[in-house]
C-alpha positions as CSV (number, residue, x, y, z in Angstrom):
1,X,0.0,0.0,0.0
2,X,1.4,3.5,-1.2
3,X,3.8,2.2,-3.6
4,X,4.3,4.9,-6.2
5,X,3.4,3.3,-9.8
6,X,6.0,3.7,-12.4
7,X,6.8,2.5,-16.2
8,X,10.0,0.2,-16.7
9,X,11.1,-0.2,-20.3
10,X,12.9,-3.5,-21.2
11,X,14.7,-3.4,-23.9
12,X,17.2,-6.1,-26.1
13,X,20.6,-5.7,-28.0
14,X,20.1,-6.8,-31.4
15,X,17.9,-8.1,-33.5
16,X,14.2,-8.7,-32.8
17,X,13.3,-10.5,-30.0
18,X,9.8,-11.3,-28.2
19,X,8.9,-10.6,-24.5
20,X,7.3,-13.5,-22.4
21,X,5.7,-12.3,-18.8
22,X,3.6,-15.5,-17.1
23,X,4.6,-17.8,-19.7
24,X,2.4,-15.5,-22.2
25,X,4.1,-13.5,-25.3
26,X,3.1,-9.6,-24.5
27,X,5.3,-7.6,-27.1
28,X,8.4,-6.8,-28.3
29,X,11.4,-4.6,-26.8
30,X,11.1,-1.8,-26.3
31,X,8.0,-3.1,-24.3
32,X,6.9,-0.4,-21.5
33,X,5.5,-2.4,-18.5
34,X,3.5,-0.7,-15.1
35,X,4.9,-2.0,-12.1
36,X,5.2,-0.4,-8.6
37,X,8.2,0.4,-6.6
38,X,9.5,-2.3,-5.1
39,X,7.5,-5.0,-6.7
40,X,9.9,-8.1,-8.1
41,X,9.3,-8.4,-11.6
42,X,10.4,-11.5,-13.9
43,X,9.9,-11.5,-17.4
44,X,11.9,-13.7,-20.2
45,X,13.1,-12.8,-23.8
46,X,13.2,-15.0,-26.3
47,X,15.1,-14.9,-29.9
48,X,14.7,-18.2,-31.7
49,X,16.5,-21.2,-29.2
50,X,17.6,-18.1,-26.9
51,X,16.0,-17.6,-23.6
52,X,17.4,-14.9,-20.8
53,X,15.0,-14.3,-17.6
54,X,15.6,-11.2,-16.5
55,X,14.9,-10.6,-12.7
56,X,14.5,-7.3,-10.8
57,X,13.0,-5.1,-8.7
58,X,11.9,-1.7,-9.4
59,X,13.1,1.1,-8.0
60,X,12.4,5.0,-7.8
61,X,15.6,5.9,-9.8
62,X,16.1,2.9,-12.8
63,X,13.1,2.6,-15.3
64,X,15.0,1.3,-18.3
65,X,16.4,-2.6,-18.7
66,X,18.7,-3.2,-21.5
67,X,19.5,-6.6,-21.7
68,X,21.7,-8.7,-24.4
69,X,20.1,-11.9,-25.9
């Protein structure tokens, strides 16, 4: 309760890649996702046989994930 809401942007090195959150395909990077500060957010990327999860938690002062696949 109180957490401030904010927008995190993931985004991947490279060529196209697709964004996976619960298992589900929900975009492409850049994808903008709502989240609240301090919530733990996991989502995986996916570029043909790769697969990175990315794990973090989000915080007042980073709102941008680059990540290389």
């Amino acid at each position: 309760a109180g957490a401030a809401e904010t927008e995190v942007v993931i985004d991947a090195v490279g060529d196209p890649a697709d964004v996976y959150l619960g298992g589900a395909r929900v975009g492409q990077p850049p994808f903008a996702l709502d989240s609240y500060v301090g919530e733990d957010v996991e989502i995986e990327l996916r570029r043909g046989d790769l697969r990175e999860t990315v794990r973090f938690q989000t915080t007042p002062g980073k709102r941008a994930y680059t990540v290389s696949l």
